[in-house]
C-alpha positions as CSV (number, residue, x, y, z in Angstrom):
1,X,1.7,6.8,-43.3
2,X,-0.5,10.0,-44.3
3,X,-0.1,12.9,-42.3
4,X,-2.9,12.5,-39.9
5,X,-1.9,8.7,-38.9
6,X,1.8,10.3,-38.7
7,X,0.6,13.2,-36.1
8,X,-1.1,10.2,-34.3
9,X,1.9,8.0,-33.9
10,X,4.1,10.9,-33.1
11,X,1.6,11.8,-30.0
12,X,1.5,8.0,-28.9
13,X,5.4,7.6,-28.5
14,X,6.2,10.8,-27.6
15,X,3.5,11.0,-24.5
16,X,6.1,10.9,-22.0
17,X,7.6,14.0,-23.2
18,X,4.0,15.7,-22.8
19,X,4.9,15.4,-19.3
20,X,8.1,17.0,-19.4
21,X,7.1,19.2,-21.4
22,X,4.5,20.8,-18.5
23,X,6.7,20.7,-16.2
24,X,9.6,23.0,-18.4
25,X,6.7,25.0,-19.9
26,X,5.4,26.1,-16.6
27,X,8.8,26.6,-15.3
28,X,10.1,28.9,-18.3
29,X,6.5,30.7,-18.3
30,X,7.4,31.8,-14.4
31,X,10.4,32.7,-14.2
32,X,12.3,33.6,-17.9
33,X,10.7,37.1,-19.8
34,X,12.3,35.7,-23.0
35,X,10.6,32.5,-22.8
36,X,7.5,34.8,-22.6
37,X,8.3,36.8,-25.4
38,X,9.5,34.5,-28.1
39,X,5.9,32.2,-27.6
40,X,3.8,35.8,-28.2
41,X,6.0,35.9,-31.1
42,X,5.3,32.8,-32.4
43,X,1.6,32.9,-31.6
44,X,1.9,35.8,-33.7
45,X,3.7,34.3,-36.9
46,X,1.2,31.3,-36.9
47,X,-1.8,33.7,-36.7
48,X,-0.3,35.8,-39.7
49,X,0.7,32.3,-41.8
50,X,-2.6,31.4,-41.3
51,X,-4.2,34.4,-43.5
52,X,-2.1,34.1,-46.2
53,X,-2.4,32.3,-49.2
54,X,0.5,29.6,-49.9
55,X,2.5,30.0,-52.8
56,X,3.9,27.1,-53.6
57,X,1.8,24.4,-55.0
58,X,2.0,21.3,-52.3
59,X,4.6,18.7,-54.0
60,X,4.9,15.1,-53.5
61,X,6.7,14.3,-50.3
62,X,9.5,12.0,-52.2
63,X,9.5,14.3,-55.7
64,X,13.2,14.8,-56.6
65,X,14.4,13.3,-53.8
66,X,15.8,9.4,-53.3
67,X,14.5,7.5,-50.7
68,X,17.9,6.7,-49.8
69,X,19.1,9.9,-49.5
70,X,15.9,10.5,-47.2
71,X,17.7,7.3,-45.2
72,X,21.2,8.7,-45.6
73,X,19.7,12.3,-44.2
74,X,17.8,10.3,-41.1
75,X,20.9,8.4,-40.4
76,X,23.2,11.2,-40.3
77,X,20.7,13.5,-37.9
78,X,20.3,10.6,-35.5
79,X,24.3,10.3,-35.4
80,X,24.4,13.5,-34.3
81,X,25.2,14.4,-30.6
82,X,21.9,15.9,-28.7
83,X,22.1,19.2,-26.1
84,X,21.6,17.3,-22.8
85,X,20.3,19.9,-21.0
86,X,16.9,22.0,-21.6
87,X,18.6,25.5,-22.2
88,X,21.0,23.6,-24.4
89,X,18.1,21.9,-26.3
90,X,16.4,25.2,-26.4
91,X,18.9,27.1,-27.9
92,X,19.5,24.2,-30.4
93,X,15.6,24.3,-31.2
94,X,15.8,27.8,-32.1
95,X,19.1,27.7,-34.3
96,X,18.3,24.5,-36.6
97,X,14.3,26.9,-37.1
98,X,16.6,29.8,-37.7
99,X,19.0,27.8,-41.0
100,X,16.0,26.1,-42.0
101,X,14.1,29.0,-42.6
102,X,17.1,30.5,-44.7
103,X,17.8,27.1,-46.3
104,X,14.1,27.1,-47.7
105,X,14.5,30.7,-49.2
106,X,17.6,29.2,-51.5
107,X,14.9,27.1,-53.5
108,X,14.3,23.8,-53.9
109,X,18.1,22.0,-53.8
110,X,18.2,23.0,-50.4
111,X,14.8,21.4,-49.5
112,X,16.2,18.3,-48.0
113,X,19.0,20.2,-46.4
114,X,16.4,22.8,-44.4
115,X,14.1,19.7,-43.7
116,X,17.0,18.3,-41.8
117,X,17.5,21.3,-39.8
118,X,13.7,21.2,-38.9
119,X,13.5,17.9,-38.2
120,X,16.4,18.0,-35.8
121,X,14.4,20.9,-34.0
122,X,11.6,18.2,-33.7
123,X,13.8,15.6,-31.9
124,X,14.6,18.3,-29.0
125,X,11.1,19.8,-29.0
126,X,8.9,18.9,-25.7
127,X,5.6,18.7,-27.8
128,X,6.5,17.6,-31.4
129,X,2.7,16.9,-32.0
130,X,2.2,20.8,-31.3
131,X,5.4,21.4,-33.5
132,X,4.2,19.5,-36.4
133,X,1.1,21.9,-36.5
134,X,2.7,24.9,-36.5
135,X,5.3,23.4,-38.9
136,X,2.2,22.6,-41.4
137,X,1.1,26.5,-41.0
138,X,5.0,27.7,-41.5
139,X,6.8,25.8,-43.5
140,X,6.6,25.4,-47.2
141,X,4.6,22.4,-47.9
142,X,7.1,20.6,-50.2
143,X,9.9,20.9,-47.1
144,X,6.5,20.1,-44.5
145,X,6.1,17.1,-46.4
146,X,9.8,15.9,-46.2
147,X,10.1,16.4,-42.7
148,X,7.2,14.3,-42.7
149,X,9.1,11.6,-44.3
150,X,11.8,11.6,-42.2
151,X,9.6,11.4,-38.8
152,X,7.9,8.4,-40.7
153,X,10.5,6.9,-41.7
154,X,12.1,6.9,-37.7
155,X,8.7,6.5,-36.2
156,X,8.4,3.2,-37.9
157,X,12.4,2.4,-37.0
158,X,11.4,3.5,-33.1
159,X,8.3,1.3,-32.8
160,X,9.3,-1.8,-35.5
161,X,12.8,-2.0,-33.5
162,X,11.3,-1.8,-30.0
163,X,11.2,-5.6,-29.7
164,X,15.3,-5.5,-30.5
165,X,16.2,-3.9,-27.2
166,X,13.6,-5.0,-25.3
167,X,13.5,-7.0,-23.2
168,X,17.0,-6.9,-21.9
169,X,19.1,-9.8,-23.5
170,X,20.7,-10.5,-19.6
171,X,16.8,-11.5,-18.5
172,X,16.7,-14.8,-20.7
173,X,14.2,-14.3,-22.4
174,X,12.4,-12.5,-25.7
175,X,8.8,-11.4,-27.3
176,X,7.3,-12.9,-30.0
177,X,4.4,-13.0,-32.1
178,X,2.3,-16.2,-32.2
179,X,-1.4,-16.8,-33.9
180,X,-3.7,-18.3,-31.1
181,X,-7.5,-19.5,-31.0
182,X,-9.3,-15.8,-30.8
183,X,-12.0,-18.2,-28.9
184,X,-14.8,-17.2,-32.5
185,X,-13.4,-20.3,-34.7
186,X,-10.5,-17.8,-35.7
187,X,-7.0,-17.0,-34.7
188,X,-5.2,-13.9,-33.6
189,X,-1.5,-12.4,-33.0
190,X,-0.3,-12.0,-29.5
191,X,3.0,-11.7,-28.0
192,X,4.5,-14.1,-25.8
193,X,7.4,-15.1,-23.6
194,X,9.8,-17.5,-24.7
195,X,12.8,-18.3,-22.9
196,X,16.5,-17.9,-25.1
197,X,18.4,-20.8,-23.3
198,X,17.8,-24.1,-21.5
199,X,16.5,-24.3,-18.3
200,X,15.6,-26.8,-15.5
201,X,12.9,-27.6,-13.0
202,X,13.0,-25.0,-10.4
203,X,16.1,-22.8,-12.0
204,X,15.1,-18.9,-11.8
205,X,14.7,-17.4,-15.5
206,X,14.9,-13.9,-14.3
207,X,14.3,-11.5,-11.5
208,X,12.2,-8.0,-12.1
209,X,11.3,-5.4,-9.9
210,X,8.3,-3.6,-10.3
211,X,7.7,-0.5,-11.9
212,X,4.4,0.5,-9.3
213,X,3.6,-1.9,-6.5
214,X,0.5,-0.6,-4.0
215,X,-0.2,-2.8,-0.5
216,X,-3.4,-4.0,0.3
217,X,-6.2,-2.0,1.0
218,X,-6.8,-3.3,4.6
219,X,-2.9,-3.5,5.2
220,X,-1.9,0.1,4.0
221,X,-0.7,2.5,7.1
222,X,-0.8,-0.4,9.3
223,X,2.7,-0.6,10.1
224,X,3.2,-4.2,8.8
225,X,4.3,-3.7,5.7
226,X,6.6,-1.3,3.4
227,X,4.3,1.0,1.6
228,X,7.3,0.3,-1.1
229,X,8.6,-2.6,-1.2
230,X,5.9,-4.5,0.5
231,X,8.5,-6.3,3.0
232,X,6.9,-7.5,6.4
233,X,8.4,-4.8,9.1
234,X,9.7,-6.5,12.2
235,X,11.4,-3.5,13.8
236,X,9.7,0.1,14.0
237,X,8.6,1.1,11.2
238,X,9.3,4.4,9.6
239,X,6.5,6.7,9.6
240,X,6.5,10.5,7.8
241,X,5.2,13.3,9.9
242,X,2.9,14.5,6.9
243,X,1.7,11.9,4.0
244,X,-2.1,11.9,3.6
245,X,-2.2,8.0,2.9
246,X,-0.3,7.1,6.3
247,X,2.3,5.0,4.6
248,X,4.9,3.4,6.3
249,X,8.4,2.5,5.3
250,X,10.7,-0.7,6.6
251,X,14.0,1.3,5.6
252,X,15.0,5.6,5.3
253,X,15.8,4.5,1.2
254,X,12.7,3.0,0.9
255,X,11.2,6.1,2.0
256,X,13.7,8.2,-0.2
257,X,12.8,6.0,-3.5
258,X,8.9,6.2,-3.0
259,X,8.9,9.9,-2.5
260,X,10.9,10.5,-5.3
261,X,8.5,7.7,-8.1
262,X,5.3,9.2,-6.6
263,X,4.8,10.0,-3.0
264,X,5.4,13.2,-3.1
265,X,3.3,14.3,-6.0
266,X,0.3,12.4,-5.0
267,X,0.3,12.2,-0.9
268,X,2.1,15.1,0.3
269,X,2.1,18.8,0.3
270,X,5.4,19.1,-0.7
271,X,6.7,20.3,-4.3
272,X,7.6,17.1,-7.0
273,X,9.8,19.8,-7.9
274,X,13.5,20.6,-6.7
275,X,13.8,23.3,-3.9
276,X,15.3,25.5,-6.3
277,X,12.8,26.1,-9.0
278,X,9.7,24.9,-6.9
279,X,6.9,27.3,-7.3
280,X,6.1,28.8,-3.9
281,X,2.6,27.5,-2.6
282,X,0.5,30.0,-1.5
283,X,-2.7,29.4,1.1
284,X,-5.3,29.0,-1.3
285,X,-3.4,26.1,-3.4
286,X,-2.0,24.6,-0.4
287,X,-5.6,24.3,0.7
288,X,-7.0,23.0,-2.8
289,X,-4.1,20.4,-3.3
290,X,-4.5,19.1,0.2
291,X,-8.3,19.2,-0.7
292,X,-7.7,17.1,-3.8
293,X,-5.8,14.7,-2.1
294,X,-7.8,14.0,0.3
295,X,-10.6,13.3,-2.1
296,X,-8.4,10.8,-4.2
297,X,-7.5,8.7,-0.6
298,X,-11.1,9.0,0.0
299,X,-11.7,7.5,-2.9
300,X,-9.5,4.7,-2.6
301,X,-10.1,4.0,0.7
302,X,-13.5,3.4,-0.2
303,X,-13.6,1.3,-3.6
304,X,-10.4,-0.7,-2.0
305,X,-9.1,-1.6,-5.6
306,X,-5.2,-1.2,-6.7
307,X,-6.1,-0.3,-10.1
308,X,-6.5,3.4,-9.4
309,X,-3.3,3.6,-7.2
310,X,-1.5,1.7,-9.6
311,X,-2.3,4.1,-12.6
312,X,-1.3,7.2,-10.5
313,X,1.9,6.1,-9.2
314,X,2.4,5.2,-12.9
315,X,1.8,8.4,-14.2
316,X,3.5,10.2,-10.9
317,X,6.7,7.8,-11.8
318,X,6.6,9.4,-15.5
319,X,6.7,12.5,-14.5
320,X,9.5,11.8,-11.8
321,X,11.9,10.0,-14.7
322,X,11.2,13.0,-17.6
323,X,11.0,15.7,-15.0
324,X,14.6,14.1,-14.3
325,X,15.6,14.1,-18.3
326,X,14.2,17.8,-19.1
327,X,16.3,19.7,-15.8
328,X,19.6,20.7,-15.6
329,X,21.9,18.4,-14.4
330,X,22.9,18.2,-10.9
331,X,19.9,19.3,-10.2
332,X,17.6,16.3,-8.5
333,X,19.4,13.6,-5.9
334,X,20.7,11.3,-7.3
335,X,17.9,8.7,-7.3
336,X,16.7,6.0,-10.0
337,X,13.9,7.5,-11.4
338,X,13.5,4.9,-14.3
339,X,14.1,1.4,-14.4
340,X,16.4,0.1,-17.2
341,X,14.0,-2.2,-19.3
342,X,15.5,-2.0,-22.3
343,X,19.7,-2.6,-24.0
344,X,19.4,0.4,-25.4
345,X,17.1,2.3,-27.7
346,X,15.5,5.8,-26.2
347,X,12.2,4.4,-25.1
348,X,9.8,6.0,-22.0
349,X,8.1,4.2,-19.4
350,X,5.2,4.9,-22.1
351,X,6.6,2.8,-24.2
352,X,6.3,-0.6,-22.4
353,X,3.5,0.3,-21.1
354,X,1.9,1.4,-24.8
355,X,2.3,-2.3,-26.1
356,X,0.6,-4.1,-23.6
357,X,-2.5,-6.2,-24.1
358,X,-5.7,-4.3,-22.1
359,X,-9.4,-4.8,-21.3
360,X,-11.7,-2.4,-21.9
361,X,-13.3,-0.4,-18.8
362,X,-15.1,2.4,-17.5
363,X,-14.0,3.8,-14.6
364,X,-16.5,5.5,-12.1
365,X,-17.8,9.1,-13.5
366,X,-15.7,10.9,-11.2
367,X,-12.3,8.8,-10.4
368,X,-10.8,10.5,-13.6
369,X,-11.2,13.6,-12.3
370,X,-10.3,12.9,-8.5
371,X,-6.9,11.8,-10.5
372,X,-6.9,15.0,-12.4
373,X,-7.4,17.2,-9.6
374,X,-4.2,16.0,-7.8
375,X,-2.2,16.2,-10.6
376,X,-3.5,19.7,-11.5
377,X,-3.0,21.1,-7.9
378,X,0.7,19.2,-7.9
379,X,1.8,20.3,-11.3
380,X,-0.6,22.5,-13.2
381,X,-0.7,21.4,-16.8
382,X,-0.1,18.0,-15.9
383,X,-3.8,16.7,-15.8
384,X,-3.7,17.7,-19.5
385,X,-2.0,14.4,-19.9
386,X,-5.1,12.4,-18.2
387,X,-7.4,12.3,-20.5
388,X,-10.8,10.2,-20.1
389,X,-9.7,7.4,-22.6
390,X,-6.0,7.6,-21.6
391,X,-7.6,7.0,-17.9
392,X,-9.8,4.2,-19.1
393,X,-7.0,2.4,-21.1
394,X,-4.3,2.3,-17.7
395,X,-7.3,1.3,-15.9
396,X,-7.4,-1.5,-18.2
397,X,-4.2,-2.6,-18.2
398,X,-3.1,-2.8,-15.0
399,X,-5.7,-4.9,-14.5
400,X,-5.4,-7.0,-17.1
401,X,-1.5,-7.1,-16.2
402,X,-1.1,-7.0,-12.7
403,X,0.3,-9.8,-10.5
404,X,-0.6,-10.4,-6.9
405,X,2.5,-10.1,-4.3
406,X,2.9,-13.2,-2.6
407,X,5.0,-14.8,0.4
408,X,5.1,-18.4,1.1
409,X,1.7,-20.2,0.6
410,X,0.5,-16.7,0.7
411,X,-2.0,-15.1,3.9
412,X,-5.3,-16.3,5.0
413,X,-6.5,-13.1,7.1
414,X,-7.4,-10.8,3.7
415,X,-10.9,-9.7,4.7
416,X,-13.5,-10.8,1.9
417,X,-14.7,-8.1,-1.0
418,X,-17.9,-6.6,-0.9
419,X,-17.8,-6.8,-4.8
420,X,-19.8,-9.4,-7.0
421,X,-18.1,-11.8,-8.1
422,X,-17.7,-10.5,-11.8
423,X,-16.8,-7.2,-10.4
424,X,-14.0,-8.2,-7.9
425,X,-10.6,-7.1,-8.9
426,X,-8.6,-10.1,-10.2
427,X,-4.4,-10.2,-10.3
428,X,-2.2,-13.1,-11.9
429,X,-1.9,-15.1,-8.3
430,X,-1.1,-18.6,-8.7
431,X,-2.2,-19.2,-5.2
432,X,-5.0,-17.0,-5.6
433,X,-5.6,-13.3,-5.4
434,X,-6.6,-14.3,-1.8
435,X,-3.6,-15.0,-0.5
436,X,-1.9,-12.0,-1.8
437,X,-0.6,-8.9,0.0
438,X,-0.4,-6.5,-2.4
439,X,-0.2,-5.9,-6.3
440,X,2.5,-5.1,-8.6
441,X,3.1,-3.9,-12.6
442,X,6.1,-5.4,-14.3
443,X,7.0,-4.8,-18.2
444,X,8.4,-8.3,-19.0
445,X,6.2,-10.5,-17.1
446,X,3.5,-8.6,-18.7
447,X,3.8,-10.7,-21.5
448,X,3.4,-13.9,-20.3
449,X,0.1,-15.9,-21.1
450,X,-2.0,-17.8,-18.8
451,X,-1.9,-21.6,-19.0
452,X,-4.0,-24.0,-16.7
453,X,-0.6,-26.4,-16.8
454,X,1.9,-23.6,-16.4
455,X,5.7,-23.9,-17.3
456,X,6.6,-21.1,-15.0
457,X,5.6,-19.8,-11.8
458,X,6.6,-16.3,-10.2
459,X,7.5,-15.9,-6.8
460,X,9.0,-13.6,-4.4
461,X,11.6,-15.1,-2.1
462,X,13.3,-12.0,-1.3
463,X,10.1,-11.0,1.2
464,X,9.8,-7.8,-1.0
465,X,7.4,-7.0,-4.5
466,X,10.4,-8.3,-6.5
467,X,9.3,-11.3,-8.6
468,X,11.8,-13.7,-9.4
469,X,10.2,-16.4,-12.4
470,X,11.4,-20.1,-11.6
471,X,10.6,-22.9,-14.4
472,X,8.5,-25.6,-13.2
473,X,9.5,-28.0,-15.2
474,X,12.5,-28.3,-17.9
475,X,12.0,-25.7,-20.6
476,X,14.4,-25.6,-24.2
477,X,15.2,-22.2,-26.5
478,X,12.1,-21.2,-27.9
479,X,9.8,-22.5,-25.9
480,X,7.3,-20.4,-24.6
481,X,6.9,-19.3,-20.6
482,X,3.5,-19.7,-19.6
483,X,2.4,-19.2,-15.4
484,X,-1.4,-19.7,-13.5
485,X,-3.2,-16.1,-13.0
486,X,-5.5,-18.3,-10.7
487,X,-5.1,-21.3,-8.3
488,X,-5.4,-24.3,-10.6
489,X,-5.0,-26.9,-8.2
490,X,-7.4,-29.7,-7.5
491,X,-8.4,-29.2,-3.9
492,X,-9.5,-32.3,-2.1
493,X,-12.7,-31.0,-1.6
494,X,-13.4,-30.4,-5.9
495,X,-13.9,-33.2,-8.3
496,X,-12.0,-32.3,-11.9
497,X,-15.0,-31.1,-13.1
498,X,-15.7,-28.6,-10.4
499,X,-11.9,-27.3,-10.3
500,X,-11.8,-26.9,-14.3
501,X,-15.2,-24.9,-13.8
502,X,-14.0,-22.8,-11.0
503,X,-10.7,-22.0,-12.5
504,X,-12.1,-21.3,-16.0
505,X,-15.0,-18.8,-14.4
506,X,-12.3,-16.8,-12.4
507,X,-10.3,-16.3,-15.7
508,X,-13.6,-15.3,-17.3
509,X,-14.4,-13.0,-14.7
510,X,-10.5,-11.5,-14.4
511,X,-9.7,-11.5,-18.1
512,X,-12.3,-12.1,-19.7
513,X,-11.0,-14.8,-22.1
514,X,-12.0,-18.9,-22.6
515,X,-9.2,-20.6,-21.7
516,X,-8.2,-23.2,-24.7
517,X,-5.3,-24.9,-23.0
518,X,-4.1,-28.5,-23.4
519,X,-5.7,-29.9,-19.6
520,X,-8.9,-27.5,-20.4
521,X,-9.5,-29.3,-23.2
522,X,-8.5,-33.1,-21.9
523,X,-10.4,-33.0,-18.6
524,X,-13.2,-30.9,-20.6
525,X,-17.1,-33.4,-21.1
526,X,-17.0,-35.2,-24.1
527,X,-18.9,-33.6,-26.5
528,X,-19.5,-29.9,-24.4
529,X,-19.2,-26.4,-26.7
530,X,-16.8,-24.0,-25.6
531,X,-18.2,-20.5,-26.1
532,X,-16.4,-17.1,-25.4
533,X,-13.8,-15.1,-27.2
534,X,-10.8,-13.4,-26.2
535,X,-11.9,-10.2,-25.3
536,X,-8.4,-8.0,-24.7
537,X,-7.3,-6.0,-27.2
538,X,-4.1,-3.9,-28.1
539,X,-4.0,0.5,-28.6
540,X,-5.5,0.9,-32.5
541,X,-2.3,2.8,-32.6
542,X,0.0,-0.4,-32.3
543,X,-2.1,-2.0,-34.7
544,X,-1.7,0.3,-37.2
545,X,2.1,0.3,-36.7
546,X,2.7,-3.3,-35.6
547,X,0.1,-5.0,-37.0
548,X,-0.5,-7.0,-33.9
């Protein structure tokens, strides 16, 4: 990698830590002078670096030193024990800065050695994209250019091992990369499911909760349903004296786990932030966040998709789980920010989300900013993270991604959608997004392709958004899960013809892809074209790394 695909990467898998990173910032900015001081100070020392001439002619990255003892060097700093806690972290930062700088005046046998140091300031730093910068201005280019080794060396580690912790080896299942008809007379890679042991006809393969789940438009504040877990209520419900969406909760810790993912950033006037170091909210920004808010339920009341919802509770949920990483310990109740997704590895909601297949979009002018504003008036420095393309990209894969929350045979009372066809918003519903109650995001079953003959089927027996995956028919290691995202049964009312057009146009209009499966092709007209590609796509940055 060259530096500019390097800074690129770094920013991609560290994104999570952008958000942590506004949240620490913003707290250290407000209450420690220090803090204050030592960032004029460095401000200062970039600004001086700048305007001076370097002395040192820039040296290859490698020159003198052996890529193995680059490997040796990475491997020893990851070995190393991590400060847990941000003060700890911070005062780690500045002492590895501190021996690196002195390491670098010793000449060039200690390049390596101060490298280290500043690369292990880099693994505790909030922003290392912002670090690398100022890194490039301040330190000598031959020791810039070995830290540069080292972060390529365990970016490509981080991303090329991902697939080895994830997903969890308890779920029964695994990711791989397969070449399929790209729909153009082609092929291209995608990642699939495949099971890791033998199953039978209607045995559950796994059980997965959902990261984000959103209700219904026309069933949210009802009172019939959990705002969270989506369970039918049949005693009172729960309902908060202040939450601008009017949601509604079956159980008190259903209640306590929403407000803790999202609700409370995004619905309420109350800080995201612990008592203790919440800012205090004065008149005016009471008024603007409620403001804000109000305009973002406005907003979703009247487009009546779960996209948007489903991409702020995402982000709100990010913030929760590294808010929860970056403060001191002890200091947040002791709730489950962050599902565990993966047997190990240090990988962000950001991450599973990252690799996912999307479809392009363009969201409305102004729903990115109605987004921004919340988070802004919430958190300032957060909307930094929500960028336009960033918005557009987690539009586009929760709905690419997204499976409908079903109970039985599903409902028959969801009121019809105003949308055209090709506009209405489309979720992986084997009984049809009709039927469904609400909408979910889950890593793993992410990855499972469509297929008109399915080998798999998800379903929710537990009455809540929890999908449990049951075989529908006898499945061996290796071979790969496939479930409907559309009803493709033959009603009595359709001929095959008419149900093999009506399927094949939904998945068109949902995901935007030809279907090329076994039964499309049997109970296809003899001699009739298929036309249409593939059209879902993967971040340029995973490409690059991945080559998928």
């Amino acid at each position: 990698m060259n530096r500019s695909t390097t800074i690129m990467t770094v920013a991609s898998v560290a994104v999570g830590g952008v958000l942590a990173y506004a949240v620490y910032f913003d707290y250290k900015r407000r209450t420690d002078a220090n803090f204050r001081k030592q960032l004029r100070k460095e401000k200062k020392r970039v600004k001086q670096s700048q305007s001076q001439t370097p002395s040192e002619s820039v040296q290859t990255a490698t020159e003198g030193v052996d890529p193995n003892d680059l490997r040796s060097a990475l491997e020893s700093v990851r070995n190393e024990e991590v400060p847990a806690g941000p003060e700890e972290k911070e005062q780690y930062f500045m002492k590895q800065v501190g021996i690196g700088e002195q390491l670098c005046a010793k000449g060039p046998v200690y390049h390596l050695s101060a490298a280290m140091c500043f690369y292990r300031a880099l693994r505790v730093y909030p922003s290392p994209v912002e670090l690398v910068v100022i890194y490039e201005k301040t330190v000598p280019p031959p020791v810039f250019q070995l830290v540069m080794e080292l972060t390529n060396l365990d970016v490509k580690d981080r991303v090329e091992g991902y697939y080895t912790f994830f997903p969890p080896k308890a779920m029964n299942v695994a990711v791989e990369t397969i070449n399929v008809p790209d729909g153009k007379g082609a092929t291209m890679s995608k990642k699939v499911l495949v099971v890791t042991k033998d199953f039978e006809a209607g045995e559950v393969i796994y059980q997965e909760d959902p990261i984000v789940a959103v209700l219904d438009a026309d069933l949210q504040g009802k009172g019939t349903h959990c705002s969270y877990c989506l369970r039918q209520i049949q005693n009172d419900p729960i309902r908060p004296e202040s939450d601008r969406l009017h949601s509604v909760y079956c159980s008190s810790d259903c209640q306590t786990q929403h407000n803790a993912h999202s609700q409370t950033l995004l619905f309420t006037l109350e800080s995201p932030l612990p008592a203790a170091i919440a800012p205090e909210m004065k008149g005016a920004q009471r008024e603007e966040r409620e403001n804000a808010q109000k305009a973002f339920v406005d907003y979703l009341i009247q487009t009546k998709r779960a996209a948007p919802e489903l991409v702020a509770r995402f982000v709100a949920r990010q913030v929760s789980a590294e808010t929860a990483k970056m403060l001191p310990r002890g200091i947040l109740p002791g709730v489950a920010s962050e599902p565990v997704l993966t047997d190990g590895g240090e990988y962000s909601l950001y991450d599973h989300l990252e690799r996912l297949r999307y479809l392009e979009v363009n969201p409305v002018d102004h729903e990115t900013r109605v987004l921004k504003d919340v988070l802004q008036t919430a958190l300032p420095g957060l909307e930094q993270f929500l960028t336009e393309d960033r918005h557009a990209t987690f539009i586009g894969k929760m709905s690419y991604n997204s499976y409908g929350v079903y109970f039985g045979e599903g409902r028959e009372d969801k009121p019809d959608t105003a949308a055209r066809p090709e506009d209405a918003e489309k979720t992986r519903t084997p009984c049809g997004t009709s039927k469904q109650i609400g909408t979910g995001f889950y890593a793993v079953s992410s990855y499972i392709s469509h297929n008109c003959a399915p080998s798999a089927k998800p379903v929710f027996p537990t009455g809540t958004a929890q999908l449990q995956l049951m075989a529908t028919r006898a499945l061996q290691k290796g071979d790969e899960i496939t479930v409907a995202y559309v009803d493709v049964l033959q009603h009595s009312e359709e001929t095959p013809e008419v149900a093999r057009r009506r399927r094949r146009m939904e998945l068109a209009r949902g995901w935007r892809f030809a279907c090329s499966c076994k039964r499309c092709a049997e109970e296809g007209l003899e001699g009739e074209i298929e036309e249409g590609g593939d059209e879902s796509r993967v971040e340029d940055v995973v490409t690059r790394v991945e080559g998928s």
